[in-house]
KEKE-3310 file (N, C-alpha, C; in steps of 0.2 Angstrom, whole numbers, plus 5000, padded with zeros to 4 digits):
npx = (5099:5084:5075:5058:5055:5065:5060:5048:5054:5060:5050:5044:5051:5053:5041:5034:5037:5028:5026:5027:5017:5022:5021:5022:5013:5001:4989:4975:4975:4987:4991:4985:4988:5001:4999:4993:5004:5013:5002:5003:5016:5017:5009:4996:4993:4987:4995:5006:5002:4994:5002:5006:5005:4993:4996:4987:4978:4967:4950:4946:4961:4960:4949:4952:4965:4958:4951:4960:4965:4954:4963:4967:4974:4975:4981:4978:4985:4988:4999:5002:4989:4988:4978:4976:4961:4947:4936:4941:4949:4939:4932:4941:4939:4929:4929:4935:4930:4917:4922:4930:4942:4955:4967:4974:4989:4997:5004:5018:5018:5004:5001:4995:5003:5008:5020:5019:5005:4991:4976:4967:4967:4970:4963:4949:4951:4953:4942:4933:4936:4948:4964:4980:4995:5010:5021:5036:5044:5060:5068:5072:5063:5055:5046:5043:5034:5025:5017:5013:5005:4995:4998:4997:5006:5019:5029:5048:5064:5074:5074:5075:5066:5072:5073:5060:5059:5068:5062:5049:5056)
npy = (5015:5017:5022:5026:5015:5008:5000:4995:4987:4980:4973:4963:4956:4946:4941:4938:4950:4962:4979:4993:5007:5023:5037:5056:5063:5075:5083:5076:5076:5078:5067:5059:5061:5057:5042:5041:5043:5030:5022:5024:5019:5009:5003:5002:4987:4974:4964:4969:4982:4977:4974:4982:4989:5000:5014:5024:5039:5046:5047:5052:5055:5043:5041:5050:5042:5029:5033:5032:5018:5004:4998:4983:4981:4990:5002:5007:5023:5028:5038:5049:5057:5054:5051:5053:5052:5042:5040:5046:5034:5024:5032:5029:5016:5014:5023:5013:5000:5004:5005:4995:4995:4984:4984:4993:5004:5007:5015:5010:5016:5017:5007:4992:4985:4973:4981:4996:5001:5009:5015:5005:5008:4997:4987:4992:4992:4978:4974:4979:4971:4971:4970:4973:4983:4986:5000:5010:4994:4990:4980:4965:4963:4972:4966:4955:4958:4967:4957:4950:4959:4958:4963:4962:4961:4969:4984:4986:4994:4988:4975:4956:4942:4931:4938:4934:4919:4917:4920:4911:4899)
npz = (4948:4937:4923:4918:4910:4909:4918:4915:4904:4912:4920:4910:4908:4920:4925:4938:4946:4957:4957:4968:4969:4973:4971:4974:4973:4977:4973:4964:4951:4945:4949:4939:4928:4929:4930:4916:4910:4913:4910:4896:4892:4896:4885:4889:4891:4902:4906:4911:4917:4926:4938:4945:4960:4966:4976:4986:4991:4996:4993:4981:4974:4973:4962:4952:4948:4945:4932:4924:4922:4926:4940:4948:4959:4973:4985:4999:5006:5021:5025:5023:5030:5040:5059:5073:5080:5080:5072:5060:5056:5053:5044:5033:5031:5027:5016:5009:5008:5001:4988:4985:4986:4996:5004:5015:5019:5035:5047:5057:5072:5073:5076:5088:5100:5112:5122:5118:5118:5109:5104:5096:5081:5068:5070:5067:5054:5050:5056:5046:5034:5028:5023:5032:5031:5038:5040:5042:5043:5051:5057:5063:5075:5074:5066:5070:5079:5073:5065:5076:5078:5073:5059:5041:5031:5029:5025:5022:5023:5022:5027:5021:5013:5018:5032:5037:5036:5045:5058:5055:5060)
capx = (5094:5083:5071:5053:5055:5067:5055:5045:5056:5063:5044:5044:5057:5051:5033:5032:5037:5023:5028:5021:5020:5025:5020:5023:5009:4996:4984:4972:4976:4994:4994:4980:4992:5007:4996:4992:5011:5012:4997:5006:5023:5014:5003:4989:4995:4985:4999:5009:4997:4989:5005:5007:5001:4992:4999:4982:4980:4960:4946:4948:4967:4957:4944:4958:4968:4956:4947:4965:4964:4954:4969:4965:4977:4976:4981:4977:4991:4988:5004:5001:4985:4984:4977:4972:4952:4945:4932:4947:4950:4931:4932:4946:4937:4920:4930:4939:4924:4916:4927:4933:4950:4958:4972:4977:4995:4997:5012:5019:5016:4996:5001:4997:5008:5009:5023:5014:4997:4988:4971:4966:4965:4971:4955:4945:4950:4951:4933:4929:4939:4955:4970:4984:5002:5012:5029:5043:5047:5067:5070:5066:5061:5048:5044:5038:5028:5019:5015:5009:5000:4989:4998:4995:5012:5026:5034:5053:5069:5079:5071:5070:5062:5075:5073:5053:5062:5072:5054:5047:5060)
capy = (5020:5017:5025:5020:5013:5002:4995:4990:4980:4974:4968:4961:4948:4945:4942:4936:4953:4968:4986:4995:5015:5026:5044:5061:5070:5078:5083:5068:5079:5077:5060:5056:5062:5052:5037:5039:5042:5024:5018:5023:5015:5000:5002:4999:4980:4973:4960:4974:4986:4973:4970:4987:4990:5008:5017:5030:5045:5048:5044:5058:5052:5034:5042:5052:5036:5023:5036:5030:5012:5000:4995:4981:4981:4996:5002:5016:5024:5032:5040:5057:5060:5048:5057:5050:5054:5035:5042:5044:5027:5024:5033:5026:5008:5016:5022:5007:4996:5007:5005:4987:4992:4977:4983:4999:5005:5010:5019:5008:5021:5017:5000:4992:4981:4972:4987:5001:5001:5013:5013:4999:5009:4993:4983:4994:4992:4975:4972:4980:4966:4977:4971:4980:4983:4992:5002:5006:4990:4990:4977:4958:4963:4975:4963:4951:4962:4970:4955:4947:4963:4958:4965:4954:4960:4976:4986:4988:4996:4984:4968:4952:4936:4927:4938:4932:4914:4916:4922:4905:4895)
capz = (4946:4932:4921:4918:4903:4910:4924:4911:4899:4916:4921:4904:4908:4926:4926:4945:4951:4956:4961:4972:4966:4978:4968:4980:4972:4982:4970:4960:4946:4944:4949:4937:4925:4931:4928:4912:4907:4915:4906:4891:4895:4897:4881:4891:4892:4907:4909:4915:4923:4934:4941:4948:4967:4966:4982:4984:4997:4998:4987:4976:4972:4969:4958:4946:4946:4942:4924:4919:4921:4931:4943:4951:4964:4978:4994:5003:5011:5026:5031:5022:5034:5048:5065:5081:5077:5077:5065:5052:5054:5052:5036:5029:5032:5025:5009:5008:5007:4995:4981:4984:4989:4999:5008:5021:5025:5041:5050:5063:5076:5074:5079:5095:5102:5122:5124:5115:5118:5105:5101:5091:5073:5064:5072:5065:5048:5051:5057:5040:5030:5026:5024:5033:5028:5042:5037:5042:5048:5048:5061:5063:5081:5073:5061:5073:5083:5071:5061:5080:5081:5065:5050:5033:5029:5030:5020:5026:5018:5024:5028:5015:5012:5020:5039:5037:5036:5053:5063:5057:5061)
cpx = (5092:5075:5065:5054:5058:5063:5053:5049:5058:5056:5043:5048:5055:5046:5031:5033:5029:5027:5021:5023:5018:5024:5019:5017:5003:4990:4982:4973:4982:4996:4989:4986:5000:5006:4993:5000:5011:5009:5000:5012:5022:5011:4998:4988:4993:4990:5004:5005:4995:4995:5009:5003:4998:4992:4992:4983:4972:4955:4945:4955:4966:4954:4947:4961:4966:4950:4956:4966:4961:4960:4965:4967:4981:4976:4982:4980:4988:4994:5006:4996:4983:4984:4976:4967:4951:4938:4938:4947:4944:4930:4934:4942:4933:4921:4932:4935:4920:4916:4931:4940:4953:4964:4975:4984:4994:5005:5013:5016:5008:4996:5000:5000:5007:5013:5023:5009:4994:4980:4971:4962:4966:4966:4949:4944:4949:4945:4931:4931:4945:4961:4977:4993:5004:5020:5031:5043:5056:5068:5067:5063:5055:5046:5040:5034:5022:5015:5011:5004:4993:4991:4997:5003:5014:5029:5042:5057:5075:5078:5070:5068:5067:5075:5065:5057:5062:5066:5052:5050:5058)
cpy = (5017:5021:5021:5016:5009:4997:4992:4987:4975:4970:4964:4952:4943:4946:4940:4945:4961:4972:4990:5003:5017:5035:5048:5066:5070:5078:5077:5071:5078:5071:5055:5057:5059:5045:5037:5040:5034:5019:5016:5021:5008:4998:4999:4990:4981:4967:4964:4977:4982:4971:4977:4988:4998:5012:5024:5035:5045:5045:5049:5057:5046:5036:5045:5044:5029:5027:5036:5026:5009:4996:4989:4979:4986:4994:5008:5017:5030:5039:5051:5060:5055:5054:5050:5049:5043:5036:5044:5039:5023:5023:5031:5019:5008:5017:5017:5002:4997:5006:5000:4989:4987:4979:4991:4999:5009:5011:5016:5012:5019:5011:4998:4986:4979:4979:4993:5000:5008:5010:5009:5003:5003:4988:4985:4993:4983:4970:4974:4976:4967:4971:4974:4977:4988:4994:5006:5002:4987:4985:4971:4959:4969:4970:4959:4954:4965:4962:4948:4951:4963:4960:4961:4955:4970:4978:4990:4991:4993:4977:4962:4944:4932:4928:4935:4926:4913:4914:4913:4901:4894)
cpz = (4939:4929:4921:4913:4904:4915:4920:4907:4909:4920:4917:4905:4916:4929:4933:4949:4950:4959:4965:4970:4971:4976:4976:4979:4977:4978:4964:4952:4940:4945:4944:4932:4924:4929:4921:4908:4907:4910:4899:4890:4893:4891:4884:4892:4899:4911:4913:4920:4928:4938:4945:4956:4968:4974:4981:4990:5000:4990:4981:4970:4965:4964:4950:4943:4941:4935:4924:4916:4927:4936:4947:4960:4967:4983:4997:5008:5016:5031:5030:5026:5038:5053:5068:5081:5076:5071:5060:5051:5051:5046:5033:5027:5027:5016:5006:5007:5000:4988:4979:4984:4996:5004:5010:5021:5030:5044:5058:5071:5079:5075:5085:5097:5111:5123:5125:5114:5113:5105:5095:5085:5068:5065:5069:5055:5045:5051:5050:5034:5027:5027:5026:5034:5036:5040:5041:5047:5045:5054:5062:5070:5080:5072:5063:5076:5080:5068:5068:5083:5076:5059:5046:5031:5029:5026:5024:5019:5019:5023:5021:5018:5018:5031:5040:5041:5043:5058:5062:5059:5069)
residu = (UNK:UNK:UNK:UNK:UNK:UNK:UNK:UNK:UNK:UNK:UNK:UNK:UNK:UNK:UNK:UNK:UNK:UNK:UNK:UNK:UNK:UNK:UNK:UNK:UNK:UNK:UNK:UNK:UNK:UNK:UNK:UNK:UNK:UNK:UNK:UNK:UNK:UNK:UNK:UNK:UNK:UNK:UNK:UNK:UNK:UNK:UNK:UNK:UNK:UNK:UNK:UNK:UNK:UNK:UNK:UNK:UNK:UNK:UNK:UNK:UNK:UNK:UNK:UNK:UNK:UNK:UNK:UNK:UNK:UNK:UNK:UNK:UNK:UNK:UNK:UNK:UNK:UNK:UNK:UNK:UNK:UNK:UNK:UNK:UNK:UNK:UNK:UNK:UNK:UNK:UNK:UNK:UNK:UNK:UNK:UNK:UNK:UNK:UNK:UNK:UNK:UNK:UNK:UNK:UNK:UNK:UNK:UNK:UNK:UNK:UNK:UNK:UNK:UNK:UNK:UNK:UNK:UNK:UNK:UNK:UNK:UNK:UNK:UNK:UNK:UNK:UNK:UNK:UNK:UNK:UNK:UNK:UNK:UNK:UNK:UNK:UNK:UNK:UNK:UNK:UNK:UNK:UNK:UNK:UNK:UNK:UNK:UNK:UNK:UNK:UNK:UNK:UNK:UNK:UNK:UNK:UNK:UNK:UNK:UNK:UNK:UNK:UNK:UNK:UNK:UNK:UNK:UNK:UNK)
# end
């Protein structure tokens, strides 16, 4: 465990790594406010801040978010309100373009796979030039399927660099 305070000095010493923030709030209000502690952690130092991934929820979250600091690097998580509805995925694409965000997570589930056929939500975001993240992938036998189903890359709780490795081999 550590505090913020240590992320940061420990970003400090290891300028290769980015996080990816993962805030639980719901309201753009609270999380606008989470981000300007952040801000101020940081002292507003863009060698830090730009090296943070802003994990957002809707364009509302985004809109709070970014009247704190331009982030430059967002990703609209999906897993708080994914539906079935292909006009969600639509939206998502429509807001996602809008605002020059670049990258989707998507909930495995919404994946389609040879095995699991789903509708193709991940095409849709796709065809609008998104970038898509699929998570939880705990498994190298996910790992390859999603990433043969189109993902750009995964976020696991398990998985590192090294099981990638194996796949290419």
């Amino acid at each position: 465990p550590m505090t913020a305070e240590d992320l940061i000095e420990w970003m400090k010493k290891h300028k290769a790594i980015y996080i990816v923030t993962d805030t639980k709030c719901k309201d753009p209000e609270e999380m606008k406010h989470e981000f300007e502690l952040l801000a101020e952690l940081c002292a507003y130092d863009p060698g830090l801040l730009e090296r943070f991934v802003v994990q957002i929820y809707d364009v509302e979250s985004y809109d709070a978010v970014m009247s704190v600091y331009k982030f430059p690097n967002v990703m609209y998580a999906t897993y708080q309100s994914a539906c079935k509805e292909v006009s969600y995925w639509q939206q998502v694409a429509k807001d996602c373009t809008a605002r020059n965000i670049q990258m989707v997570s998507v909930p495995r589930d919404y994946v389609s796979t040879r095995k699991h056929p789903v509708t193709l939500y991940m095409e849709i975001l796709k065809d609008a030039g998104l970038r898509v993240c699929v998570h939880p992938v705990n498994s190298i036998t996910d790992m390859e399927r999603m990433l043969d189903a189109g993902a750009d890359s995964i976020m696991s709780d398990f998985l590192y660099e090294d099981d990638l490795q194996y796949l290419q081999e």
